[in-house]
C-alpha positions, 0 to 999 in steps of 0.5 A: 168726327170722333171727339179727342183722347182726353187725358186728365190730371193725374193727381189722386184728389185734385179736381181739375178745373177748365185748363186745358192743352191741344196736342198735336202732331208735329208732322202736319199739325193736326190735334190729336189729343187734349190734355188737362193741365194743374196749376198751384192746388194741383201742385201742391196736391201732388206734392202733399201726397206724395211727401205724406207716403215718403213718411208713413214708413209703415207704408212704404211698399215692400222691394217684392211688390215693386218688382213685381209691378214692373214685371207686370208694367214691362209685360203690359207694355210688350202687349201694346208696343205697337199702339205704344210706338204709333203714338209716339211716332205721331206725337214726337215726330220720330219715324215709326221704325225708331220709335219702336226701337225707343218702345223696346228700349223702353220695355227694356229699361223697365226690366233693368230696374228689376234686374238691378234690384235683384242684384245690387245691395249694400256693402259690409263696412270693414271693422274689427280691424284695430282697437276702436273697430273691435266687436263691431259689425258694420253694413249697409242697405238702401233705402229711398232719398224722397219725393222724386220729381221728374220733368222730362223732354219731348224727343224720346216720349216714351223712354225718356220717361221710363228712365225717370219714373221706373228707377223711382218706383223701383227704389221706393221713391213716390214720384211726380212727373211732368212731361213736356208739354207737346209730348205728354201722351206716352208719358200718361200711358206709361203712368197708366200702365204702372197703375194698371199693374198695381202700383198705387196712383198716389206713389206715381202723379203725372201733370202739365202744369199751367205756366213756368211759375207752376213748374218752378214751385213744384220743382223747387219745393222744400219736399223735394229730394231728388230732382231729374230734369232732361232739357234745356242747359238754360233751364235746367241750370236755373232751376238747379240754383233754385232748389231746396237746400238738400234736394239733389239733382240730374241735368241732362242737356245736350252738346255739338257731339265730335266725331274724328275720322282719322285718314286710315278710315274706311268711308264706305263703313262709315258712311251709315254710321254717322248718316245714322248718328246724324240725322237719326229723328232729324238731329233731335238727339242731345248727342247727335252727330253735328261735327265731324273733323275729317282728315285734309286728303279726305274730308272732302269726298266724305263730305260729298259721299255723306250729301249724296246719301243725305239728299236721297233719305225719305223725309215725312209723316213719321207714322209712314214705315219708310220715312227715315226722317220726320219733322222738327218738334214744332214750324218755329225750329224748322225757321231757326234751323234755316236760320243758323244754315243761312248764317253759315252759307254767308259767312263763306260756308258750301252748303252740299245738299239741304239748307232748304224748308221742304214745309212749315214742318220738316228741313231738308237734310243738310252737310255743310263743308268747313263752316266757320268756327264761330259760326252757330252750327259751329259752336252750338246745339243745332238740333235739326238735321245738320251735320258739318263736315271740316278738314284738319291737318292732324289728329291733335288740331281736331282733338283741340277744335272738338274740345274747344266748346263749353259742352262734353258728352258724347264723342266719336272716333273713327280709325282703324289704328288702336294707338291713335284711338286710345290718343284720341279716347285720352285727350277728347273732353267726353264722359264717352268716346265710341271707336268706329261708332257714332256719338248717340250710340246708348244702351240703357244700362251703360252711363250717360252723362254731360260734362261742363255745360252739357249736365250733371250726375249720371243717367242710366238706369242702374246709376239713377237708381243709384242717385234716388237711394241712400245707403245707410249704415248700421253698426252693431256693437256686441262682446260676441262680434 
């Protein structure tokens, strides 16, 4: 049997010793890499480096040469898109077809840092404008906030990364990267790419760290300046209260995203649109569809017609073209899953279609008609494919129910009345709301954000660039201004 991929440290200087992690495929759970894992001399190799070339401004590499590494990078990756998807599709369980739509997108993200680049610049500050302005010019240009630190999730391996790593090589930022550790193997590729397109390997380290405490020190680092981090809210909001003093943030977490479907709806359309937004990389997506408020004369049918259809999607090997839904990220969330949908179906809930493990790996897609309001799907991410389905009396109710929890992000909106969508684009507590589209829409260049619990700041790739630069103001004081 050929021996494993093996991918070490990437860590210019460190000399890694016997640790090691086993990647494997979530599908059936074979390995199908091993990776070398840095504890603290790794970490702080890292970050030594990487504070030592923020400083040497002498050294610091010139806006032409970043693009032009991207322009490389972007052009490499579409030469090895397909191995690209593959590889994520086998480690991140997403079906082959998403997972090269996520390969596009990502190719894509890395092209919109060179695009903003070309195209945002600072800003002239008004002066000359009364007495204390007079013979004065002022402006403003960017520059980079400092050693980033990226750590990432494991449901989009590829792009998720690009949307960390690339804005800090295009702002100039040295970067140090940690992937979730059962989905590292995009995240390697992708920093060997950017070196392989010339990017120095100490402007952009990547690691699996060797425990929680290794992680905490190298996100929490005095030399840290901006810090992204995409996973968990319990996570990310410990470690945004541990952070240096002046080191800025990220978060991006998840929510239970609300669609309103308004009694003037077409069905028929709607159907594959929250199918899609619901079950897409089985509900792995923290703006995923999980609660749909349906009119009371509708709701039900919707309900039934959505489980009809959900009963019949090909659930499998995520590396098979016609699986449209793959397995959770590990057998412990396939349990929790049933776990939550049991909870739901004893408290009075109809469970239409699913609410069944078809093995240690996958669940059944499952709707659930009108489960209680406190129960967990209810009231918390699932993460898994469920969706629930719920009748209202009016608008007004569902809008309240969709705001009744501590997370905002994405939400939907589905009539074919302008003057109720806009009520509803008003009221719902969201940083986005789709009108006849579902709640995990995203194009890379728009802004991303959670509300309340869900995050902090803004993704998106021109807005994270923003985040990772500072704008500084030059005045010049002259008789001939």
């Amino acid at each position: 049997m050929a021996s494993l991929p093996h991918f070490p440290v990437l860590v210019p200087g460190f000399e890694p010793g016997d640790g090691t992690t086993e990647v494997v495929a979530p599908f059936d759970r074979t390995a199908i890499a091993s990776v070398a894992t840095g504890g603290q001399e790794a970490v702080e190799t890292a970050l030594t480096t990487a504070h030592a070339l923020y400083s040497d401004r002498d050294g610091w590499l010139s806006p032409a040469r970043r693009i032009e590494i991207l322009d490389t990078a972007a052009a490499l990756m579409e030469s090895r898109a397909e191995e690209l998807a593959v590889e994520a599709a086998r480690e991140g369980g997403k079906p082959l077809p998403d997972s090269q739509v996520e390969v596009a997108r990502a190719i894509d993200s890395v092209r919109i840092c060179v695009e903003t680049m070309r195209t945002e610049g600072g800003e002239v500050i008004p002066m000359n404008v009364n007495a204390a302005s007079a013979q004065r010019l002022a402006f403003t240009r960017y520059e980079p906030i400092g050693v980033v630190v990226a750590v990432s999730a494991f449901n989009h391996p590829l792009n998720l990364i690009a949307h960390q790593v690339a804005p800090a090589v295009a702002t100039g930022c040295p970067v140090i990267v940690k992937p979730a550790e059962v989905t590292p193997l995009s995240c390697f590729r992708f920093v060997q790419i950017l070196h392989e397109a010339g990017l120095p390997p100490k402007w952009c380290q990547a690691l699996v760290t060797e425990g929680r405490e290794v992680s905490e020190a190298l996100v929490t680092d005095s030399r840290v300046a901006f810090f992204s981090f995409i996973g968990s809210a319990r996570v990310g909001w410990h470690l945004r209260a541990k952070l240096a003093p002046g080191a800025r943030c990220a978060l991006e977490h998840g929510g239970a995203a609300p669609v309103i479907v308004a009694s003037d709806a077409d069905v028929e359309q709607i159907l594959p649109v929250l199918l899609k937004g619901g079950f897409y990389h089985a509900g792995q997506v923290c703006v995923s569809v999980q609660r749909v408020f349906a009119d009371q004369g509708m709701a039900r049918d919707l309900a039934e017609r959505m489980a009809d259809v959900a009963s019949r999607l090909v659930v499998g090997d995520p590396t098979e073209a016609a699986t449209e839904v793959g397995p959770l990220i590990r057998p412990g969330e396939v349990q929790r899953v049933h776990e939550w949908v049991e909870e739901a179906r004893l408290a009075g809930a109809e469970i239409l279609c699913g609410g069944e493990a078809i093995s240690e790996t996958c669940y059944a897609p499952t709707v659930i008609y009108d489960p209680p309001p406190d129960a967990k799907v209810s009231t918390m991410e699932i993460f898994g494919p469920v969706v629930c389905v719920y009748p209202y009396d009016n608008i007004d109710e569902a809008v309240d129910r969709a705001n009744s929890l501590p997370y905002s992000f994405q939400a939907a909106v589905f009539t074919r009345d302008i003057d109720r969508a806009m009520r509803a684009y008003h009221r719902l507590d969201a940083s986005a709301v789709m009108v006849n589209d579902h709640t995990a829409f995203r194009v890379d260049w728009m802004p991303f954000a959670g509300l309340k619990e869900s995050g902090l700041g803004v993704g998106g790739v021109p807005h994270t660039m923003r985040d990772m630069r500072i704008e500084k103001m030059m005045v010049i004081r002259s008789p001939e201004l």
